[in-house]
Biopython code that builds the backbone (N, CA, C, O; Angstrom):
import numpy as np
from Bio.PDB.StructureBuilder import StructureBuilder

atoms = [
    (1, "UNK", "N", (56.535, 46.201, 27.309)),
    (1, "UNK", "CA", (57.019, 45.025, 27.996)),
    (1, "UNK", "C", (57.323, 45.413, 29.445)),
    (1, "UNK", "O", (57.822, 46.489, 29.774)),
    (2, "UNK", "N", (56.968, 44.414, 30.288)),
    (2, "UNK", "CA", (57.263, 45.189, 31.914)),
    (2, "UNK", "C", (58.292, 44.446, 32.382)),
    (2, "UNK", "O", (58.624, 43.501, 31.667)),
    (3, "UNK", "N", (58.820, 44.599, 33.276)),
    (3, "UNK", "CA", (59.938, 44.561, 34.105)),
    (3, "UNK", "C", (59.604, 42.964, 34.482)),
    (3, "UNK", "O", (58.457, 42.538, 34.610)),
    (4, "UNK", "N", (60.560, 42.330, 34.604)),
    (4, "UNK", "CA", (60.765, 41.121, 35.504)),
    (4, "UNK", "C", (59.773, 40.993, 36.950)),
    (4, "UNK", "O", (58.911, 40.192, 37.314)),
    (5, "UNK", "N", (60.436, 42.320, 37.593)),
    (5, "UNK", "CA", (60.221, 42.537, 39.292)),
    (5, "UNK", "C", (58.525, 43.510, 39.214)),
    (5, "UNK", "O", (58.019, 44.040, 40.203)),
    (6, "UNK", "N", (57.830, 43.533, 37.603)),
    (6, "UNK", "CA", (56.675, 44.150, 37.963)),
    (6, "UNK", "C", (55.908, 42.903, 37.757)),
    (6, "UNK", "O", (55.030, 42.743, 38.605)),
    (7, "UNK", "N", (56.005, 41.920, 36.807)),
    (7, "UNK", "CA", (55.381, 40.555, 36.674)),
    (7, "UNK", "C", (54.960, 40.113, 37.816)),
    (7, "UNK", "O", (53.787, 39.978, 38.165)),
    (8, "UNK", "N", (56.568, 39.726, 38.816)),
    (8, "UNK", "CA", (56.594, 39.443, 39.539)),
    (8, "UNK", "C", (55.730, 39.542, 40.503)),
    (8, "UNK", "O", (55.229, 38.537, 41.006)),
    (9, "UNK", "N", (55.489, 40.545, 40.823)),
    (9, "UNK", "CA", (54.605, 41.545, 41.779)),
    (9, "UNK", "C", (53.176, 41.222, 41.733)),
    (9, "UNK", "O", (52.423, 40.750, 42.585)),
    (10, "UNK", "N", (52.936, 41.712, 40.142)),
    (10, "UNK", "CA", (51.593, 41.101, 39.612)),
    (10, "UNK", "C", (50.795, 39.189, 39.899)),
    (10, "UNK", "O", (49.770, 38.719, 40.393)),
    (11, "UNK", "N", (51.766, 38.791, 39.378)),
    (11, "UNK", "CA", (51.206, 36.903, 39.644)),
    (11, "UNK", "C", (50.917, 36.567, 41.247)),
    (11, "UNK", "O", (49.971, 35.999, 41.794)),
    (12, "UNK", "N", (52.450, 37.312, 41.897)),
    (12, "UNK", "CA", (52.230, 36.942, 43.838)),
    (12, "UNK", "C", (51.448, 37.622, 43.962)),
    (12, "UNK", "O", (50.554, 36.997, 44.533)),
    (13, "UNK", "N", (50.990, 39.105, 43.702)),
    (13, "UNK", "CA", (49.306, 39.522, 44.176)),
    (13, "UNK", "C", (47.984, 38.177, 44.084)),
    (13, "UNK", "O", (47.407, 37.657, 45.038)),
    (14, "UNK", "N", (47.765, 37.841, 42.345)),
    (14, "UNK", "CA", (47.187, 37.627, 42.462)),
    (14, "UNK", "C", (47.064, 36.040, 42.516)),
    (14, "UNK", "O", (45.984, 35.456, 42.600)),
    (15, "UNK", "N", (48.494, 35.323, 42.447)),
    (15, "UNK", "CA", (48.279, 33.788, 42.858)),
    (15, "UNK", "C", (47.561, 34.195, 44.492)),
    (15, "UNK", "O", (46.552, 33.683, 44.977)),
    (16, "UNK", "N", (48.231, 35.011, 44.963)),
    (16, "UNK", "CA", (48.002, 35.052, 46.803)),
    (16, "UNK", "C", (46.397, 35.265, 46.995)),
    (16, "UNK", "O", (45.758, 35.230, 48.047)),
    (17, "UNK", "N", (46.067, 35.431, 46.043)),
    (17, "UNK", "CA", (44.365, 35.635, 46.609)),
    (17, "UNK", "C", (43.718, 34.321, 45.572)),
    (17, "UNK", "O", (42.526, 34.625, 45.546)),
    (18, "UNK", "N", (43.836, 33.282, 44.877)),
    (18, "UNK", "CA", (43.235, 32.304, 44.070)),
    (18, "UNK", "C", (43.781, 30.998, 44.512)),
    (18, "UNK", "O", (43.122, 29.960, 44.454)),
    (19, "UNK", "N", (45.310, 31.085, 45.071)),
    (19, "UNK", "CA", (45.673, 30.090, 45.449)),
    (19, "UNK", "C", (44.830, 29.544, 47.134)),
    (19, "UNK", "O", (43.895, 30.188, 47.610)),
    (20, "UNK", "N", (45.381, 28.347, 47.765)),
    (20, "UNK", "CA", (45.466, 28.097, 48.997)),
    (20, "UNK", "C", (46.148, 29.649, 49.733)),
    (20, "UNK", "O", (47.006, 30.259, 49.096)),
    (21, "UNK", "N", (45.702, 30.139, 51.004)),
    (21, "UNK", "CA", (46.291, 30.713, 51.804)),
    (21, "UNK", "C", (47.903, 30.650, 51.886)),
    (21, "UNK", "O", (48.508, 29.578, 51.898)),
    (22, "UNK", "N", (48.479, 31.799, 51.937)),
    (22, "UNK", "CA", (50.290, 31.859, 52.126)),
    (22, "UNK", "C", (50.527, 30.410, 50.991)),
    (22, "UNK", "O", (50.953, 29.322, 51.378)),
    (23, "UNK", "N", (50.233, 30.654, 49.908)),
    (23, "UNK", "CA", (50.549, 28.670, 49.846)),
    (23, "UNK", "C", (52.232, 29.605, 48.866)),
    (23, "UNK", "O", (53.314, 29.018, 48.833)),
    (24, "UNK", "N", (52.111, 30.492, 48.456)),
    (24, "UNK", "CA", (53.545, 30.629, 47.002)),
    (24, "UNK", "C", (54.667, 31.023, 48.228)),
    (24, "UNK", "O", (54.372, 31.918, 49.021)),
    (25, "UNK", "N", (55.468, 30.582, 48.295)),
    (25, "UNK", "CA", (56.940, 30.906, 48.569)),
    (25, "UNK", "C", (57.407, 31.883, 47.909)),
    (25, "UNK", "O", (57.705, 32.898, 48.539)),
    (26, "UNK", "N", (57.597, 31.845, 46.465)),
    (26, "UNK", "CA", (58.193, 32.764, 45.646)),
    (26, "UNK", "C", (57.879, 32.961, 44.255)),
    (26, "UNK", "O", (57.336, 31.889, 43.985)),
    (27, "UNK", "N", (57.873, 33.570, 43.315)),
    (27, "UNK", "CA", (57.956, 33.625, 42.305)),
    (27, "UNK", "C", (58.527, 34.300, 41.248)),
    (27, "UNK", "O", (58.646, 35.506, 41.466)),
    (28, "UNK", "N", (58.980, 33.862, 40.010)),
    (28, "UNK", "CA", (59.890, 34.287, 39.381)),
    (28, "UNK", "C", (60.303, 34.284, 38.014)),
    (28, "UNK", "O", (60.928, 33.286, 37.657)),
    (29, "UNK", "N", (60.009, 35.532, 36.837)),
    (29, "UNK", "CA", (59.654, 35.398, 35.758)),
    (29, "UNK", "C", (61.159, 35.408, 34.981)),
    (29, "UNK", "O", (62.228, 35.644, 35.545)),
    (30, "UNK", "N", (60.968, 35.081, 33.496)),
    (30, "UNK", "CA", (61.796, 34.805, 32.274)),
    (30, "UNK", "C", (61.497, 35.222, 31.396)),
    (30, "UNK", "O", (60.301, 35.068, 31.149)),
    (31, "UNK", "N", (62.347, 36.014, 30.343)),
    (31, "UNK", "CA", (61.866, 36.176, 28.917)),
    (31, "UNK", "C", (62.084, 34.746, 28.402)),
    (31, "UNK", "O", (62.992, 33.937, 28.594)),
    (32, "UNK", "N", (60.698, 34.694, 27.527)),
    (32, "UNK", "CA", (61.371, 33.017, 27.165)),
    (32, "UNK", "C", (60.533, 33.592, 25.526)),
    (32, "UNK", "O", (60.259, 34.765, 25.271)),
    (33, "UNK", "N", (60.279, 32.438, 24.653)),
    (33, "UNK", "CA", (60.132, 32.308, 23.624)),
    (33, "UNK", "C", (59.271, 30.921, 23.406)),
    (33, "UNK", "O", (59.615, 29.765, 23.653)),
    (34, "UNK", "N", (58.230, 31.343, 22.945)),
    (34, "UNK", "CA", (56.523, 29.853, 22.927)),
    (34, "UNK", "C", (56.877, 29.011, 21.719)),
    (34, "UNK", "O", (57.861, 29.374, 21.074)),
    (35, "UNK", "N", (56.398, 28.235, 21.432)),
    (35, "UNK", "CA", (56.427, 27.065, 20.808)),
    (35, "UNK", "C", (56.440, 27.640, 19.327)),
    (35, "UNK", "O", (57.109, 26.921, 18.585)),
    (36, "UNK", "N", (55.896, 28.708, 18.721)),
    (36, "UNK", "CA", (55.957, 29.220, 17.454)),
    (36, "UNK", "C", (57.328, 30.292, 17.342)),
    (36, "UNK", "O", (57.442, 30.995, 16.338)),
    (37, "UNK", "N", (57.918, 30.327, 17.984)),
    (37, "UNK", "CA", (59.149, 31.685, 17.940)),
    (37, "UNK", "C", (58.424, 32.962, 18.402)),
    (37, "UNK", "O", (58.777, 33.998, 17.838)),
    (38, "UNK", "N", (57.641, 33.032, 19.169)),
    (38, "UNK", "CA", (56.898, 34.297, 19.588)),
    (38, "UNK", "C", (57.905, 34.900, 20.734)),
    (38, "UNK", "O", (58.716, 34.078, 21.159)),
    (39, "UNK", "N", (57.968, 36.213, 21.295)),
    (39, "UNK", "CA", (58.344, 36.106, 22.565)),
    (39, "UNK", "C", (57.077, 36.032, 23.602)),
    (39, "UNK", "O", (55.996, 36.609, 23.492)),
    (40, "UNK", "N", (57.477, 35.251, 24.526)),
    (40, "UNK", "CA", (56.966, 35.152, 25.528)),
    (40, "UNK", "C", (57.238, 34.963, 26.924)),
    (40, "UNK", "O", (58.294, 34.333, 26.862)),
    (41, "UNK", "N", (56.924, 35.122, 28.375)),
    (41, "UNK", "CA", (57.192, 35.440, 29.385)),
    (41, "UNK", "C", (56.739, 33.797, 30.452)),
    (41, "UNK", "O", (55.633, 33.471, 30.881)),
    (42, "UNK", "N", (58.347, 32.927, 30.623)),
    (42, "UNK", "CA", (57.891, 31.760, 31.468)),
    (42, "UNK", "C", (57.780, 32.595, 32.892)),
    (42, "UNK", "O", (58.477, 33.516, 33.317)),
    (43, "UNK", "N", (56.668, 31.938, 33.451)),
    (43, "UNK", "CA", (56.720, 32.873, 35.094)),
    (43, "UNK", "C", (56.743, 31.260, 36.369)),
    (43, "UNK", "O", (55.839, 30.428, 36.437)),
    (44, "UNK", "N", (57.551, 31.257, 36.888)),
    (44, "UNK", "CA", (57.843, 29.925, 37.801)),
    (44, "UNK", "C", (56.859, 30.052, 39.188)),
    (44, "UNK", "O", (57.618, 30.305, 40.123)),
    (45, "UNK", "N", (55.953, 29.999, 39.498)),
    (45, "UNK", "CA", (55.444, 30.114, 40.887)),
    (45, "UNK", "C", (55.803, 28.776, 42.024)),
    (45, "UNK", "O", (55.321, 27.645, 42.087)),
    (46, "UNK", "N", (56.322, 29.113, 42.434)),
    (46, "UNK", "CA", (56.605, 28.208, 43.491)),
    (46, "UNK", "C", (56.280, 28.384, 44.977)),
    (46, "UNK", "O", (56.501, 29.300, 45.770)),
    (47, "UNK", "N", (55.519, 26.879, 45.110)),
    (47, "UNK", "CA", (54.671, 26.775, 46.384)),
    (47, "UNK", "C", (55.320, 26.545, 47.395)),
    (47, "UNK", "O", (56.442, 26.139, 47.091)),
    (48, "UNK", "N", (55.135, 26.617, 48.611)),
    (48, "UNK", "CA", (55.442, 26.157, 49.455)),
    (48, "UNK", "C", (55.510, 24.580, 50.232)),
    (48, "UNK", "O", (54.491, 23.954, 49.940)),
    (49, "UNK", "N", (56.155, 24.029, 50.859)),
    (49, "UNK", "CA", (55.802, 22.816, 50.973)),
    (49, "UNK", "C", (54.307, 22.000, 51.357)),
    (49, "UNK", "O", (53.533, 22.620, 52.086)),
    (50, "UNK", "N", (53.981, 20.902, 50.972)),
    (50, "UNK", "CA", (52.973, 20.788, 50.960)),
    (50, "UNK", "C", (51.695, 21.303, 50.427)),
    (50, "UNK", "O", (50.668, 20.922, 50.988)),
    (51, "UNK", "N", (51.636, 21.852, 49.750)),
    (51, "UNK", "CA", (50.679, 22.960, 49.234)),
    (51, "UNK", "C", (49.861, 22.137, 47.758)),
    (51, "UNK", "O", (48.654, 21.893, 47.774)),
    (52, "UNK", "N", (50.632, 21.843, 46.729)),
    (52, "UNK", "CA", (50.222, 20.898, 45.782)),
    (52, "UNK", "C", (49.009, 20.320, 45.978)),
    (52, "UNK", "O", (47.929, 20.617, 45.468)),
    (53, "UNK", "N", (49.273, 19.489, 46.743)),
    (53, "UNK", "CA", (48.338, 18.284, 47.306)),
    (53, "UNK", "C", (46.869, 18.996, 47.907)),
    (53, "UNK", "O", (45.982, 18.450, 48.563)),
    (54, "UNK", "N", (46.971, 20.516, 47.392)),
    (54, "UNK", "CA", (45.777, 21.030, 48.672)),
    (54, "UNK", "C", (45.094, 21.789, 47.893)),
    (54, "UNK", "O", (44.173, 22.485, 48.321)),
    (55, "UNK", "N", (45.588, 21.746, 46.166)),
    (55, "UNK", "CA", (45.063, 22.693, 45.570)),
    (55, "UNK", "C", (44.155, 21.972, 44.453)),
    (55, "UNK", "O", (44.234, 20.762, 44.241)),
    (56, "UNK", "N", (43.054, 23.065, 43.575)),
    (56, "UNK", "CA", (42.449, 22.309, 43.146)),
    (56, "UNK", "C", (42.320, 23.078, 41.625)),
    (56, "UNK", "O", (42.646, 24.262, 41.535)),
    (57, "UNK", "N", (41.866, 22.386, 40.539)),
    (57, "UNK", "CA", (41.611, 23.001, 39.224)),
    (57, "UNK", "C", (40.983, 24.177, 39.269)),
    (57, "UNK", "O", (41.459, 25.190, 38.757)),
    (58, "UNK", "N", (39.966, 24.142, 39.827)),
    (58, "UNK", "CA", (39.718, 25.474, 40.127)),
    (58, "UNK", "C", (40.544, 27.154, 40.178)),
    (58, "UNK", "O", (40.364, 28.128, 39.446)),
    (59, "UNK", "N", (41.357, 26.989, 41.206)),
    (59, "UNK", "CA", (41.798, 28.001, 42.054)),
    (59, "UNK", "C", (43.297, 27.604, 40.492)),
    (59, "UNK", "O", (43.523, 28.714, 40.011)),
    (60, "UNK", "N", (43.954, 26.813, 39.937)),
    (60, "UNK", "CA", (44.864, 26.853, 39.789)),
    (60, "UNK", "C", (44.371, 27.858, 37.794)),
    (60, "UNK", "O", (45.188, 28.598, 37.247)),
    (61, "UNK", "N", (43.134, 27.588, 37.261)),
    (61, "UNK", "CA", (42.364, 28.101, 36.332)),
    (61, "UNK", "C", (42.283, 29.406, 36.808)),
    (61, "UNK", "O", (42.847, 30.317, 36.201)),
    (62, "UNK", "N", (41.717, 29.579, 37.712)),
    (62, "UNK", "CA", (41.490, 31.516, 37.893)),
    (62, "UNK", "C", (42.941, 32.428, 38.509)),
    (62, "UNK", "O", (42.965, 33.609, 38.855)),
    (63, "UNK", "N", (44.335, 31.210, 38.500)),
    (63, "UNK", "CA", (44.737, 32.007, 38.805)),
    (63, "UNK", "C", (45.600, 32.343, 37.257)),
    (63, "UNK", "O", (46.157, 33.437, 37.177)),
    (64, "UNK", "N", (45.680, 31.419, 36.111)),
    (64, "UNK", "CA", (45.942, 31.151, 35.059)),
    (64, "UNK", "C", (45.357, 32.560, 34.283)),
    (64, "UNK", "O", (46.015, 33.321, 33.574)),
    (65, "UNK", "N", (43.678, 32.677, 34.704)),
    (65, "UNK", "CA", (43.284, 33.577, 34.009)),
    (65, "UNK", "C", (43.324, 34.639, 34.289)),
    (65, "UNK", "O", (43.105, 35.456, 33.394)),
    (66, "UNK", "N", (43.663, 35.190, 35.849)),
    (66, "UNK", "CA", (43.892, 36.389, 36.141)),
    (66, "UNK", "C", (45.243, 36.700, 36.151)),
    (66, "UNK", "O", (45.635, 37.852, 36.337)),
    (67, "UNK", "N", (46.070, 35.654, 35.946)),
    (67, "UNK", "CA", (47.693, 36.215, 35.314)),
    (67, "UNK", "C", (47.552, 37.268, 34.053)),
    (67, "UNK", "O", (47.806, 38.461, 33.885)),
    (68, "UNK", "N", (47.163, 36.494, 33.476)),
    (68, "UNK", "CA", (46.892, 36.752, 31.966)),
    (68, "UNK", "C", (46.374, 38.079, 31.295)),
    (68, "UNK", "O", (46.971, 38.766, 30.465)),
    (69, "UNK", "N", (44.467, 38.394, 32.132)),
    (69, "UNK", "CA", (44.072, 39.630, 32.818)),
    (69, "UNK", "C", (44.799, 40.997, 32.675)),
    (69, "UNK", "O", (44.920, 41.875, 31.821)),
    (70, "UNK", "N", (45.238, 40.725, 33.991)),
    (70, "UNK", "CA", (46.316, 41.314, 34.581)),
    (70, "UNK", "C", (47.618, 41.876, 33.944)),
    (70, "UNK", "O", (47.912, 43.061, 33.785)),
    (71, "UNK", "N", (48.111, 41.113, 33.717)),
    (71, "UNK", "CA", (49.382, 41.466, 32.711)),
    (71, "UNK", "C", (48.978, 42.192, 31.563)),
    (71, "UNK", "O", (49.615, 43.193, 31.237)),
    (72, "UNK", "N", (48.016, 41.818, 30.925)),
    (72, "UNK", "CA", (47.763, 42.487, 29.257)),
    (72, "UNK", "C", (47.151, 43.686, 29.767)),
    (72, "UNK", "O", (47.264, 44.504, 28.854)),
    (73, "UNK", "N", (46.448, 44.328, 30.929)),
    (73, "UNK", "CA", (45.947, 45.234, 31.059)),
    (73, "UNK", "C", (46.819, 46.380, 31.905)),
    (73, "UNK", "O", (46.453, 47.534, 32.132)),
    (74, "UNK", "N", (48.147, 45.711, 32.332)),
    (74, "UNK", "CA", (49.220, 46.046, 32.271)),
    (74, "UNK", "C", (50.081, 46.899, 31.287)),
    (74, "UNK", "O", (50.699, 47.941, 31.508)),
    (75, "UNK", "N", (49.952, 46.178, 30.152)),
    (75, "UNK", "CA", (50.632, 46.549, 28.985)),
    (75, "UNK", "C", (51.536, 45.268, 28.392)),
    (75, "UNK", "O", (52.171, 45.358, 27.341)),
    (76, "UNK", "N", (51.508, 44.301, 29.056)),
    (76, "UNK", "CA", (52.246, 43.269, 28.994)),
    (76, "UNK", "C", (51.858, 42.264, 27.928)),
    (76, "UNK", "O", (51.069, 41.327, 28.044)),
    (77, "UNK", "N", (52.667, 42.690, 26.706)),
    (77, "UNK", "CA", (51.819, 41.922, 25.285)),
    (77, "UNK", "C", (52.035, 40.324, 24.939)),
    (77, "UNK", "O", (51.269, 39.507, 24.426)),
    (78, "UNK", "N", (53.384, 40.209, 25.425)),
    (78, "UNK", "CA", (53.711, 38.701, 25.593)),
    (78, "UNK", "C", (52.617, 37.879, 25.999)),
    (78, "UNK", "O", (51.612, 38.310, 26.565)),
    (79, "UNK", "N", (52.935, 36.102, 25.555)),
    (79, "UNK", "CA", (51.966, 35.587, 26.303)),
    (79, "UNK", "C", (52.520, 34.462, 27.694)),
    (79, "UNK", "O", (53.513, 33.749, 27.546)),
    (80, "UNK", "N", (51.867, 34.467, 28.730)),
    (80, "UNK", "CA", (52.665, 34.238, 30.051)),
    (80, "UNK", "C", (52.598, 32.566, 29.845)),
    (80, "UNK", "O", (51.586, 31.908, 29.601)),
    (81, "UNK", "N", (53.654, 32.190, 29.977)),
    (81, "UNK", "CA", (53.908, 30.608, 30.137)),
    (81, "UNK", "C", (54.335, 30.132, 31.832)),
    (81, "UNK", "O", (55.432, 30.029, 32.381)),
    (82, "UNK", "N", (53.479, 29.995, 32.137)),
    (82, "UNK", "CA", (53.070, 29.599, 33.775)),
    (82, "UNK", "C", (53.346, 28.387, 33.531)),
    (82, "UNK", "O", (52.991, 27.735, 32.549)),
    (83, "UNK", "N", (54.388, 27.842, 34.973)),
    (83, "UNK", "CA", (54.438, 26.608, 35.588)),
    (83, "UNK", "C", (54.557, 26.774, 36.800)),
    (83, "UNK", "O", (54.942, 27.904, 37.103)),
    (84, "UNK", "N", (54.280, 25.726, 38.056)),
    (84, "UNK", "CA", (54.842, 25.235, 39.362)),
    (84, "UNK", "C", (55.887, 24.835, 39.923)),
    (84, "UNK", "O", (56.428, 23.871, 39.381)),
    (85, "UNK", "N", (56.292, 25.188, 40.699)),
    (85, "UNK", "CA", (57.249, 24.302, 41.248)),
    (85, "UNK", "C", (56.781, 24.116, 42.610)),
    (85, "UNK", "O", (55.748, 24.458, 43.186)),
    (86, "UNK", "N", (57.749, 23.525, 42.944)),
    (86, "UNK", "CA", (57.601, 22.977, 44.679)),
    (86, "UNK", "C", (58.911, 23.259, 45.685)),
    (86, "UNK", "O", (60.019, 22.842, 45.348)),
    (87, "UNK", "N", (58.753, 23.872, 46.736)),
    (87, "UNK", "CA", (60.279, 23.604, 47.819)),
    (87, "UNK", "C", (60.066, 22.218, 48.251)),
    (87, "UNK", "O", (61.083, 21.663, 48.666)),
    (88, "UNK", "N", (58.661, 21.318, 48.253)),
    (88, "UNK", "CA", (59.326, 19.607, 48.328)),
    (88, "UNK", "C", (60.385, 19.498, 47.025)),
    (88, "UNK", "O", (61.322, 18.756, 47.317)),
    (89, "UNK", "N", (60.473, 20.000, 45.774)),
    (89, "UNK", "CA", (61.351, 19.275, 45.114)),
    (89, "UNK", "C", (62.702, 20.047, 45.202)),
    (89, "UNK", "O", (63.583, 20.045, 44.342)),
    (90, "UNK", "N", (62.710, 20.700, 46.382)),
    (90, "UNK", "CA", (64.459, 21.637, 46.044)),
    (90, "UNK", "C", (65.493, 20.166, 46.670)),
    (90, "UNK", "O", (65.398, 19.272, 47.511)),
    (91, "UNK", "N", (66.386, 20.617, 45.708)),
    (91, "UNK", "CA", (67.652, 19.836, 46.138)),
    (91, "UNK", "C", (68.674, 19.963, 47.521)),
    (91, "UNK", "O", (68.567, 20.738, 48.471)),
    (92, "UNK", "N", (69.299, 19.316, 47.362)),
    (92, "UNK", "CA", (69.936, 19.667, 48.323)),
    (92, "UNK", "C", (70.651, 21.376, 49.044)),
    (92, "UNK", "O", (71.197, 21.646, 50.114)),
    (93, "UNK", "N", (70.366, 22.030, 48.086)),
    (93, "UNK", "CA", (70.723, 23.645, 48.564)),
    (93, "UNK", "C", (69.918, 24.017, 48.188)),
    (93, "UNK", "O", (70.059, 25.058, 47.546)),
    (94, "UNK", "N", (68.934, 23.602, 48.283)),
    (94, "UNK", "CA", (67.562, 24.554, 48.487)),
    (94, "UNK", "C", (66.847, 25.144, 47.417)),
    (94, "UNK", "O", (65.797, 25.787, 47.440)),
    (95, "UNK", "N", (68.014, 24.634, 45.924)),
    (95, "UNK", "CA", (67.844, 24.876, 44.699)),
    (95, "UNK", "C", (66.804, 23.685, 43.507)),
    (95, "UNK", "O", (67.136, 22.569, 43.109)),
    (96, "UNK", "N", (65.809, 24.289, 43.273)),
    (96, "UNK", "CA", (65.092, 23.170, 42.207)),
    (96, "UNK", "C", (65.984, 22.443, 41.077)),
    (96, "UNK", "O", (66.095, 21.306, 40.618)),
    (97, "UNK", "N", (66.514, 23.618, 40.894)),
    (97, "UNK", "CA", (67.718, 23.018, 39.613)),
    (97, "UNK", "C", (69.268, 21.892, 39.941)),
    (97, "UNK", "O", (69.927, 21.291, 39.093)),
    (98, "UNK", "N", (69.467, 21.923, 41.399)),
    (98, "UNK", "CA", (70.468, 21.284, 41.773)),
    (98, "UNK", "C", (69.997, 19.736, 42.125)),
    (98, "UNK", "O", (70.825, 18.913, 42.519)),
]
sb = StructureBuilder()
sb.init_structure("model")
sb.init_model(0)
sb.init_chain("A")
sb.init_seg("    ")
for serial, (resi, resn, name, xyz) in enumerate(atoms, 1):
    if name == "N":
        sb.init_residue(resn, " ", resi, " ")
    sb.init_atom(name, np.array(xyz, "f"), 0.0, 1.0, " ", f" {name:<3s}", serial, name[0])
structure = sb.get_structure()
């Protein structure tokens, strides 16, 4: 199982080359647990503003599959539960959750 801050590392490499240009702000993984009681790893990528609107199935598929890739060839046995976010949707402190 790898580290939080090696995930991490791993997805912003390779969202940064599948996504739009500079498009991730940040990103940021979870031990979480999948729909069957498995463990598994939610990873939050979050774009920068405007960025959504610029991206396409494409680029958002290869970056899905080179998470995935990546991680298991890692050593990373979990399976990665990828979502988006947006800094258009941060709240008022700058927080998605607030």
């Amino acid at each position: 199982m790898l580290s939080a801050e090696k995930i991490d590392e791993i997805v912003l490499d390779i969202a940064g080359k599948k996504l739009p240009r500079e498009s991730v702000d940040h990103v940021n993984s979870f031990d979480a647990t999948d729909s069957e009681g498995h463990e598994a790893v939610r990873i939050v990528i979050t774009l920068k503003p405007n960025v959504a609107s610029r991206m396409d199935g494409d680029a958002v598929l290869d970056t899905l599959v080179g998470i995935q890739s990546r991680l298991s060839a890692a050593g990373e046995d979990r399976f990665p539960l990828v979502e988006y976010a947006s800094t258009d949707d941060d709240g008022p402190n700058g927080d998605p959750e607030s």
